[in-house]
N, C-alpha and C positions, 0 to 999 in steps of 0.2 A: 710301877716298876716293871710288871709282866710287861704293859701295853708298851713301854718303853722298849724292851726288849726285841718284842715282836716288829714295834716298826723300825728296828734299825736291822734284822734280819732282813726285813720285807725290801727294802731299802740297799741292803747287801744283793739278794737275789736281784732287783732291779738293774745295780750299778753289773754286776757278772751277767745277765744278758745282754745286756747292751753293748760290752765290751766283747761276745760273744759277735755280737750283730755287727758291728763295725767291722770284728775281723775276717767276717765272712766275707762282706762287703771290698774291702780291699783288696782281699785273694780273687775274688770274682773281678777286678778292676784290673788287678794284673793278667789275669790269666787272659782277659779279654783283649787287652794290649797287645798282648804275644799273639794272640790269632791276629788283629788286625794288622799287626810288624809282615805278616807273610804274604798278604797278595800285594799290599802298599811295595811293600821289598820288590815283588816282583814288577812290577809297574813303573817303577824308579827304575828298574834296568832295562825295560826295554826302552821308556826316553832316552836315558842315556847313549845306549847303543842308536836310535835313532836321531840323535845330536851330531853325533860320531861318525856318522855316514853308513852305516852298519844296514839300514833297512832300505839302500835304493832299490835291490830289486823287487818287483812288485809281490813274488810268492815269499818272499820273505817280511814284505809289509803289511799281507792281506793275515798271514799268520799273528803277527805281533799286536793286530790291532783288535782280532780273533781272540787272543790271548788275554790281553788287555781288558776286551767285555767280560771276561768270563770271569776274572779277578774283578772284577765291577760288581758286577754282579751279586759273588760269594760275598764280600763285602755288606753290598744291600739288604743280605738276606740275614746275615748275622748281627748286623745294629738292628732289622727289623726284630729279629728274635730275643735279644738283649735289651729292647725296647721292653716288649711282651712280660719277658721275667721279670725287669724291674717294677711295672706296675703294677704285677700280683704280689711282691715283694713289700712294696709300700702298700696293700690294702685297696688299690685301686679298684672301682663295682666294675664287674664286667654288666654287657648288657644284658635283661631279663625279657627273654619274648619268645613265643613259641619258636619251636624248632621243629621241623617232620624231619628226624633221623634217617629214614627210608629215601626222602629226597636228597639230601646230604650224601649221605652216602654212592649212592647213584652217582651224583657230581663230582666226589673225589677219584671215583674208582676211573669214572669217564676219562678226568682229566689225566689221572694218571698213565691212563692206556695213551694218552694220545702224547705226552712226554716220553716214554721207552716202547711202541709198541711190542719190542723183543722179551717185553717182560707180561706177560700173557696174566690175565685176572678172571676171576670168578666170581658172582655176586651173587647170594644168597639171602631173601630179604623172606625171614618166616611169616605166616599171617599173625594178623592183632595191629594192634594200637603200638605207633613209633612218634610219638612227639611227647616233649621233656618242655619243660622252659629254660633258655638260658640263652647263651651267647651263638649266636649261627655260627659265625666266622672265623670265634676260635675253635668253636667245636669242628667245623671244617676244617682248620687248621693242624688240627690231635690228630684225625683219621689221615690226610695229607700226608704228614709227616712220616707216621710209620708204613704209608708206602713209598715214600722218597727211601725209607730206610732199607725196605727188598730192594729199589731201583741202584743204591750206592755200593751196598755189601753183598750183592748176590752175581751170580753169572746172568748174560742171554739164557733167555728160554727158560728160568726159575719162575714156577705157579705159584701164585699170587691165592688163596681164596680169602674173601671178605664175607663175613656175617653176621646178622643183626635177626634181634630175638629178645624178647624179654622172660627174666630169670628174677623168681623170690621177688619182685616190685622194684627189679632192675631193668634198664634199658642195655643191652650187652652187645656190644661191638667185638667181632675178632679179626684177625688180621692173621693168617699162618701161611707161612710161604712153605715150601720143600729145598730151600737149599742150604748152604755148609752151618748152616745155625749161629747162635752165638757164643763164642769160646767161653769155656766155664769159669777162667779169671775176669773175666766180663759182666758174667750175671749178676753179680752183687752190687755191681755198680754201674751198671746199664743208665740208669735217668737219675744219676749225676750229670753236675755240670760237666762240660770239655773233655767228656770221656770217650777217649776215637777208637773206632771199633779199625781204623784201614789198616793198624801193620798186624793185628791177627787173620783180617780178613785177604790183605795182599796176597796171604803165603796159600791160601784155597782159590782164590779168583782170577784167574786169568784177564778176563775181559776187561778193556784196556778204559773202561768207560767205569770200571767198578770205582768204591770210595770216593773221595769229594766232598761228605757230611764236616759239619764246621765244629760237631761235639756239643753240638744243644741240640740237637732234635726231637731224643726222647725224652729227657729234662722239660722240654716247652710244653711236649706232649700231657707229662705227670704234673706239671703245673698249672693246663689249663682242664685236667678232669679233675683236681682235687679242691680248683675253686671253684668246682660245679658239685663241691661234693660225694664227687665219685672216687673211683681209684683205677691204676691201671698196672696189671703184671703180668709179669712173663711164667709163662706155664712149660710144664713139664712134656716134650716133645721126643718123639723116637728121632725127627730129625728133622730141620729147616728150625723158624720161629719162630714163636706164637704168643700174641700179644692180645690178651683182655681187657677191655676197659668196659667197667659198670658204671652206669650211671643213675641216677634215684629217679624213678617215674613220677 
């Protein structure tokens, strides 16, 4: 009678997560929909308008098709990232193989300089051992991302420092820029899905190149240090913002 008991409770918990998981799942399918309805949207009207005769002259077709890449683009980058989540989501292995953090690092910060050079970087790599085992590419990907994140929400000319160091039989990544920081109805929810930092950040940025993040950036971020075992948060900052991520040595 107990063991009966127990497994239809057991049974009850199973059916309430799963219905849990499905509804996660759909909200994340819709929410994904509405971001892709916005560059497709816009791409459907600049056909149309060049249907229409709208784009013969040439500065007006060199724009539209300017446009048109860049809505390409955001697109690519957001099925490539919704990709990403959904495989950690189903359990899929990431890869298991050394990593030199120190080199990684190096690479992001490089690339990143050479994507906004206006957005100036520091890179501070402590002595000791910087190699982990796990995935390069996503771990490439986690550091990337929260510098695409100073390049989207911050002005020209906001310093960038990156740092790598091991802590307690961590491997410890930081990233703290100095500018407008993250508005404090944000922080709780920062590496949630589809959480857009652009209309707190529109109203401090001027700079016409700020925002453009598609709302998973740091979410991709917290989901590939946490299937490395790691974690990753936002620390207490007199000003700009500053992101940790540990990793297990």
């Amino acid at each position: 009678m107990l063991a009966a008991l127990g497994l239809g409770a057991q049974l009850r918990r199973e059916r309430d997560t799963r219905r849990k998981t499905e509804q996660r799942l759909l909200e994340f399918l819709a929410t994904a929909g509405h971001e892709l309805r916005t560059p497709l949207t816009a791409i459907s009207g600049y056909i149309q308008l060049a249907r229409m005769g709208g784009l013969a002259d040439p500065e007006k077709f060199d724009l539209a098709m300017s446009r048109m890449a860049d809505e390409t683009r955001r697109m690519l980058a957001l099925l490539d990232e919704l990709a990403l989540l959904t495989g950690i989501d189903l359990g899929q292995p990431l890869r298991r193989e050394p990593v030199n953090l120190a080199r990684l690092c190096r690479d992001a910060v490089a690339d990143a300089r050479a994507c906004s050079p206006h957005h100036p970087i520091q890179l501070t790599i402590l002595p000791g051992n910087h190699s982990i085992t796990g995935d390069r590419d996503r771990l490439y990907q986690a550091v990337a991302n929260l510098l695409a994140n100073v390049r989207h929400h911050t002005p020209k000319g906001t310093l960038t420092a990156v740092g790598l160091g091991t802590e307690d039989g961590y491997r410890v990544i930081e990233v703290v820029d100095d500018g407008p920081g993250i508005p404090a109805e944000l922080r709780g929810s920062a590496f949630e899905r589809f959480v857009h930092g652009r209309q707190a950040t529109a109203a401090r940025v001027t700079d016409h190149d700020a925002g453009g993040g598609n709302g998973l950036g740091l979410s991709v971020v917290a989901a590939i240090v946490t299937a490395h075992g790691g974690r990753v948060t936002i620390e207490s900052a007199y000003r700009g913002a500053w992101f940790r991520i540990r990793l297990p040595a």
